[in-house]
N, C-alpha and C positions, 0 to 999 in steps of 0.2 A: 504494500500500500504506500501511497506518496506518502515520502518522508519516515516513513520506519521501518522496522526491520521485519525477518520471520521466527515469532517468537517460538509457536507449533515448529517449523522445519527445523530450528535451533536445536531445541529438544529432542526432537528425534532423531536426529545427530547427535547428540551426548548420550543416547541412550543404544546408538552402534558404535561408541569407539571414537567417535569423531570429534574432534575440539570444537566446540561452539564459538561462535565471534562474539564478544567482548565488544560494546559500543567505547571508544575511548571518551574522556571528560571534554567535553562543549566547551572548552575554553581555548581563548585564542593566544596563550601564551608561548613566548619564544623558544623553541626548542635550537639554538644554538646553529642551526644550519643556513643562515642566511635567508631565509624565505617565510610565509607566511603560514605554510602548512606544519600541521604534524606527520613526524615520522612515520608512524601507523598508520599515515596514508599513502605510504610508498605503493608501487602495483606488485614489487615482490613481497609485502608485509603481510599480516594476517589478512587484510582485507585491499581490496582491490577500487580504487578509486572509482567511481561513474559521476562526473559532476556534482561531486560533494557527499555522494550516496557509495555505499559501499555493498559487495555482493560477500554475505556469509562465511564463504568460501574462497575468498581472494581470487588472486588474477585466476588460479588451475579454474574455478567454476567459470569465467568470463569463456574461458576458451581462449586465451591470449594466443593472437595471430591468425584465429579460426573462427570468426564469427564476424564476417562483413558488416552484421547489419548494427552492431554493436560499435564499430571501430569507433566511429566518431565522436563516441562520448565516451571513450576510455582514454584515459590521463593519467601521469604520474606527477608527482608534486614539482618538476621541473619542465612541462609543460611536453613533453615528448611525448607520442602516442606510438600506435602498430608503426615495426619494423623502424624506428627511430624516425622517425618524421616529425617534423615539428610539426604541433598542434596550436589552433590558436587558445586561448587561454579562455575558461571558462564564462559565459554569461554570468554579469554582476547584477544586482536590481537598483536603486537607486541609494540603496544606505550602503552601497559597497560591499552586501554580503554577496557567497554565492545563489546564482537565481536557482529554482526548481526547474530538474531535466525536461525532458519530452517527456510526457506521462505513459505516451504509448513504451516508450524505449525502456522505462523504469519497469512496464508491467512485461516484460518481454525479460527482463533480467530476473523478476521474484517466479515468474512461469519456469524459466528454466531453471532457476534452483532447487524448486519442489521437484521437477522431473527428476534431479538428479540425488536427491533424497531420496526418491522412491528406488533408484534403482540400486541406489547403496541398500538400500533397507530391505526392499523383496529380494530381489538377486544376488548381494553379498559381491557389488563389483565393486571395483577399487575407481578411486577416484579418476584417477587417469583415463580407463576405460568408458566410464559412465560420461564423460567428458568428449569422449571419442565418439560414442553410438548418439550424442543429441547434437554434435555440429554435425555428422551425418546424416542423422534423419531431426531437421527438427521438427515433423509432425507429432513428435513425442510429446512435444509441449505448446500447440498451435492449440489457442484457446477455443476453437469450435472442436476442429477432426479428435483432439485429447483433453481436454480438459480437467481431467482427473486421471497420472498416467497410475498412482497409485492405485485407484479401486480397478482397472482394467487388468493389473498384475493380479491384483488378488482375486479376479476372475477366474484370468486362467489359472493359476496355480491351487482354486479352493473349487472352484466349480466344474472345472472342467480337468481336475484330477491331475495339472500341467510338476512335473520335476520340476524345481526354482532351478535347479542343475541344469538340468538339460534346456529352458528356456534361457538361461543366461550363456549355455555354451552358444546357442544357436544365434541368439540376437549381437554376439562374437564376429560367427563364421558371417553372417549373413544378414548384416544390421538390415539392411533399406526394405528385403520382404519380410522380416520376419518384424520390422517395425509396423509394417501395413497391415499386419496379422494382426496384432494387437490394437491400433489402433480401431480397428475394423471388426473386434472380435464379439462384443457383444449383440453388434447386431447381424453375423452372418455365421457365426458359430454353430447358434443352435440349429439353424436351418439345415449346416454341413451336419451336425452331429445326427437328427431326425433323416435323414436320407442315408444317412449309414445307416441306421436300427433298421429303417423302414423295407429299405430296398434289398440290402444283402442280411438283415437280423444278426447286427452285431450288437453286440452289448455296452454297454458302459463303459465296463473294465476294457474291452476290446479299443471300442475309439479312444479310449487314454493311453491304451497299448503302444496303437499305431501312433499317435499325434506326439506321444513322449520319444517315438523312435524318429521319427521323420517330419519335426515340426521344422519347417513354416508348410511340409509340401500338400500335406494332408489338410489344413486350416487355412491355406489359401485359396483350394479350388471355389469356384464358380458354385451358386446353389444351382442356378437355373442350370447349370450344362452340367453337375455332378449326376442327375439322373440319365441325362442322355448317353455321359458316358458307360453308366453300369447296364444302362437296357442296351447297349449297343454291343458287347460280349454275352450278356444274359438271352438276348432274342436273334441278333444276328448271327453270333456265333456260337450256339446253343450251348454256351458255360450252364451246369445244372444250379442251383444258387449253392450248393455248398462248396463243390468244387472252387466257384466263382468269391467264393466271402474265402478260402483258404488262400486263394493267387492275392487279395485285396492284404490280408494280415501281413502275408510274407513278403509282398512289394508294392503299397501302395501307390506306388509311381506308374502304375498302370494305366491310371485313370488322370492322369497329368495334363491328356491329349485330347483334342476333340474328338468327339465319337464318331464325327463323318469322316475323318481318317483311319479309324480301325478298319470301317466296314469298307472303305474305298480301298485299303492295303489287302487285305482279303480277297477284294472282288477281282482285283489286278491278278494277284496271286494266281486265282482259279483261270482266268481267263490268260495268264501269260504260260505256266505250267503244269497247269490244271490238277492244282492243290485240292484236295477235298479237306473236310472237317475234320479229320483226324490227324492228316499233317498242320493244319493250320494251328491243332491245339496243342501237338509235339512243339510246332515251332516256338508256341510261347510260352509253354514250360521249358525248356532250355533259357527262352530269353527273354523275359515277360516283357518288355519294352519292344519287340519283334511287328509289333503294328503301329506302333505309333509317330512312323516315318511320315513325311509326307509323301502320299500315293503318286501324286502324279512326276512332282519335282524330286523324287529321291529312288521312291521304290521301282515303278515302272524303267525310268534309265539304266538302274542297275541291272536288274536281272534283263535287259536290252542287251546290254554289254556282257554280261557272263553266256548268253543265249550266243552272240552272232561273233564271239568275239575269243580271244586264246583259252579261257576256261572253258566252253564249249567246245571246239576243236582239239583240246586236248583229252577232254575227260571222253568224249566221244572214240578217240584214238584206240583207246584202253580194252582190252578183249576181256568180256567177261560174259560167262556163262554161252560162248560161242557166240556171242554177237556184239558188232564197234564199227562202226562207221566205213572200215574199209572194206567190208564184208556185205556191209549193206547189200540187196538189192534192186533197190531203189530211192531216187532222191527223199522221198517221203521217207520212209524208212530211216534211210539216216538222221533228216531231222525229227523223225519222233523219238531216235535213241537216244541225240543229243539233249531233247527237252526232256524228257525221263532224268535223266542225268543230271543236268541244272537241277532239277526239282530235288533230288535225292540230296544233290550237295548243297541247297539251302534249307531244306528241313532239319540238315545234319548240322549246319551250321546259321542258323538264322541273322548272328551279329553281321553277316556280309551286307546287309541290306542297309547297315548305317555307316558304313566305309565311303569315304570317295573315290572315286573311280580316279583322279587326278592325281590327287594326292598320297592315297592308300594302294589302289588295286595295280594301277596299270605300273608302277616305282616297285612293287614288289615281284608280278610276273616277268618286267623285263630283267630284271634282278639273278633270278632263275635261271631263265634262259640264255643269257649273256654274257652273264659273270661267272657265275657256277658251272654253265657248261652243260646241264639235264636238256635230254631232248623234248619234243615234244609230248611223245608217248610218257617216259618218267617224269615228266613235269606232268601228266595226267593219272600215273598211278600214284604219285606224291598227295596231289588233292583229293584224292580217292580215299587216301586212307588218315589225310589230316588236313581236312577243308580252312582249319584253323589258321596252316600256315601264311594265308592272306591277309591275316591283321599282325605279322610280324615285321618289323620296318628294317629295311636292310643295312642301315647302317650297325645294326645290333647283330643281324646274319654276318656281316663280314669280318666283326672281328673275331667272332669264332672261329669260320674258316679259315682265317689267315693265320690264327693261332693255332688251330689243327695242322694248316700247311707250314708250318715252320718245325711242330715238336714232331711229327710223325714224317716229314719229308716227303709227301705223297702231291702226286701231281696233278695237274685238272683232273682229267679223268678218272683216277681214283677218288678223286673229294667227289666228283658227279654222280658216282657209282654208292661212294657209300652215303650218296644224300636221298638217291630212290630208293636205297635199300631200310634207312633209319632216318625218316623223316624230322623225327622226331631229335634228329641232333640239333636243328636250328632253335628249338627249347631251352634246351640246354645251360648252366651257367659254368661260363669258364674258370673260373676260381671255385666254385662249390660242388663243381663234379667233372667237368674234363681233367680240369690239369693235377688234381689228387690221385686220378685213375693212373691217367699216365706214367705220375713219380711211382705209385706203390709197381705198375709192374716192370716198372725199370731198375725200381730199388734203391735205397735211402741206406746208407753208409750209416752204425751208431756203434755202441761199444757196450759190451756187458763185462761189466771188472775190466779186465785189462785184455779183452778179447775185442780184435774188431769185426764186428758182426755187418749182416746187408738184409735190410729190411725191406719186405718185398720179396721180387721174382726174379730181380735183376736178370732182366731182358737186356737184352743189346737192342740197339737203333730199328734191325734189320726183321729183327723177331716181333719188336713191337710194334711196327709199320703193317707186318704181314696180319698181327691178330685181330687190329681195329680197322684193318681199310677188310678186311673178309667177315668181321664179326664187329660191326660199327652199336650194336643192340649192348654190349656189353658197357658202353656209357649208361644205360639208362638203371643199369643193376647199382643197387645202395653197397658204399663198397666195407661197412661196417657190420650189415646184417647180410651181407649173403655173399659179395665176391670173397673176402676177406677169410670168414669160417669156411667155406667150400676149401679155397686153396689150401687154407693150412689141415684140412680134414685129408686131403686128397696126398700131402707132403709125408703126415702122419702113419698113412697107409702105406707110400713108399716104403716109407722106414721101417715100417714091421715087414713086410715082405722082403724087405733085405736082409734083416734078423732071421728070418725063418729058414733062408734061404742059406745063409751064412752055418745056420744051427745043421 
């Protein structure tokens, strides 16, 4: 209020920990510094100047350097304002005292103090932070959109069963939605919460499940378009409602998307690969987000591209079960092997439909083909047997191979050879399982008492090139729980049958 302080916000700040401000004594005596002010109205002192009025919380509550709308009536007792700029000197009124602020600007300092009381007090943030999330958003403290940001916490956190943890880590990661959450909560909440019960018969417990696991994503949708999106899995894609309330618990984020992109990603689907309802519902148990591309600009291009383009052509290549493309007998024929094939490798793999074709697909097939050396055919039993290898970015593929072609010596065509054979090497981590493998079966030099022992299998060069470019599968074995006791089971056995032999 003009001209006084917050005696409530004061309070409740001494009663979290916090030092309450202390009005200094109204008198205009000389504190020895040259000037007209007192000390205590320095901008770093307990309190923060604003044209003679001071903010609870010193310069940290003003936002010092972060609050444009404020600059102008912040001052230090030597006339300096934001960023060292001289400021002009306060309005006097005619007796020579200082005049009364902007009343607007005054009620816009005691607004954001209370916000920032509240959020020390419900959410236990430090000042710095709470400091951080209201020059971010400050609808936190915009006298219509918030007005009150304390009873809005104590909303969510008492009505709607909200963690103070978890709403403070989140309004953290994610200040500007999860401000619009809250600001917005009382009156679009319960709507969101009644269309959860209604629609899929979740519970209480349940929506405080989901909303403490994934707030803002769950308490921001749409009321009006939250039902369109659950009837639009529930009736277009014939989810049975229990099925359909289990996908919603475990990933919320399903329903993120407008519904007329489920059914249009779907409908593409069937009509480009001619998906039925049972791969459509494989595809989104692998990837529950699997429809929520956009149909025309995302999904149809793509699977365009895998249809007319090297993953077509190669997966087609591939002989299986007596029939591939070059066996075909007719044009038809070939493209129905090839679109069977698409179809298989994106039900097997649905993530491919949110990849770009620019950036992601075509940098990693020519990747394969160019660098590595795999022909077409094993660049089509590759994605055959791990559709995955498409969202692997090849700058992370080549230092493996270059690391494999340095320790093992092996040349394109053996790295090509054992890349169709053990897809699965481009997975891989070079420090947590190639180059351990490598040392143990080459053998590690150690000393037991005064014996020097070789740990390992101590391979030579020539031996261990032969066993991983013929037997490249042997990276993928744990070399703790299975290479490791085999070999010394199998060394142990030697040894007796040498005894036996010797006996």
């Amino acid at each position: 209020r003009p001209g006084g302080y917050l005696p409530t916000a004061a309070a409740a700040a001494d009663r979290n920990g916090v030092r309450p401000f202390t009005p200094p004594p109204d008198d205009d005596t000389d504190d020895n510094n040259g000037d007209d002010t007192d000390d205590d109205y320095d901008d770093g002192g307990a309190g923060a100047v604003f044209d003679g009025r001071k903010s609870p919380f010193g310069s940290a509550a003003l936002g010092k350097n972060r609050l444009p709308p404020l600059e102008s009536f912040r001052r230090d007792k030597k006339g300096v304002g934001v960023g060292g700029q001289p400021q002009p000197p306060p309005p006097r009124d005619d007796d020579g005292d200082v005049a009364d602020p902007d009343p607007a600007a005054a009620s816009l300092l005691l607004r954001r103090d209370r916000a920032l009381l509240a959020l020390r007090q419900h959410l236990h943030l430090s000042a710095e932070s709470s400091l951080s999330v209201l020059t971010d958003c400050p609808d936190l403290y915009h006298p219509v959109k918030c007005p009150s940001l304390s009873s809005k916490l104590m909303y969510l956190s008492e009505v709607v069963n909200l963690p103070r943890e978890r709403l403070a880590d989140m309004l953290l990661a994610k200040p500007a939605l999860t401000a619009a959450v809250i600001v917005g909560c009382e009156s679009t909440l319960a709507g969101t919460v009644e269309i959860l019960q209604t629609e899929l018969g979740l519970s209480t417990f349940d929506v405080a499940s989901i909303s403490s696991r994934r707030l803002p994503a769950i308490l921001g949708y749409d009321r009006s378009d939250l039902r369109r999106k659950i009837r639009a899995y529930r009736d277009s894609l014939g989810y049975p409602p229990d099925v359909l309330r289990r996908m919603v618990l475990r990933n919320p984020e399903i329903l993120r998307t407008d519904g007329g992109w489920v059914r249009g990603s779907a409908r593409v689907l069937r009509r480009e690969l001619g998906c039925d309802l049972n791969d459509i519902h494989m595809m989104v148990g692998r990837a529950n987000l699997a429809l929520t591309y956009d149909p025309e600009g995302n999904v149809r291009p793509t699977l365009h591209f895998l249809k007319e383009g090297i993953v077509g052509r190669c997966l087609g290549l591939v002989k299986r079960k007596g029939r591939s493309v070059p066996l075909a007998e007719s044009k038809e024929e070939a493209r129905r092997i090839v679109r069977e094939r698409v179809r298989e490798f994106v039900v097997k793999f649905p993530h491919v439909l949110g990849l770009s074709i620019r950036s992601n697909l075509r940098p990693t097939l020519e990747y394969f083909l160019e660098e590595v050396g795999v022909s077409e055919v094993g660049l089509g039993k590759m994605l055959t047997r791990r559709p995955a290898l498409l969202d692997l970015k090849p700058e992370t593929m080549r230092r493996k191979l270059n690391f494999l072609r340095e320790e093992l010596g092996v040349d394109s065509d053996q790295l090509a050879e054992m890349a169709v054979r053990f897809p699965d090497l481009f997975s891989l981590s070079v420090e947590d399982n190639l180059r351990p493998k490598i040392a143990y079966f080459r053998g590690e030099c150690g000393t037991e008492g005064d014996d020097v022992v070789i740990r390992g299998l101590g391979m030579n060069h020539s031996q261990i090139r032969r066993v991983f470019s013929s037997k490249p599968q042997i990276f993928s074995l744990n070399l703790d729980r299975n290479v490791r006791p085999k070999v010394e089971y199998l060394l142990r056995s030697i040894d007796d049958d040498d005894e036996d032999d010797g006996g």
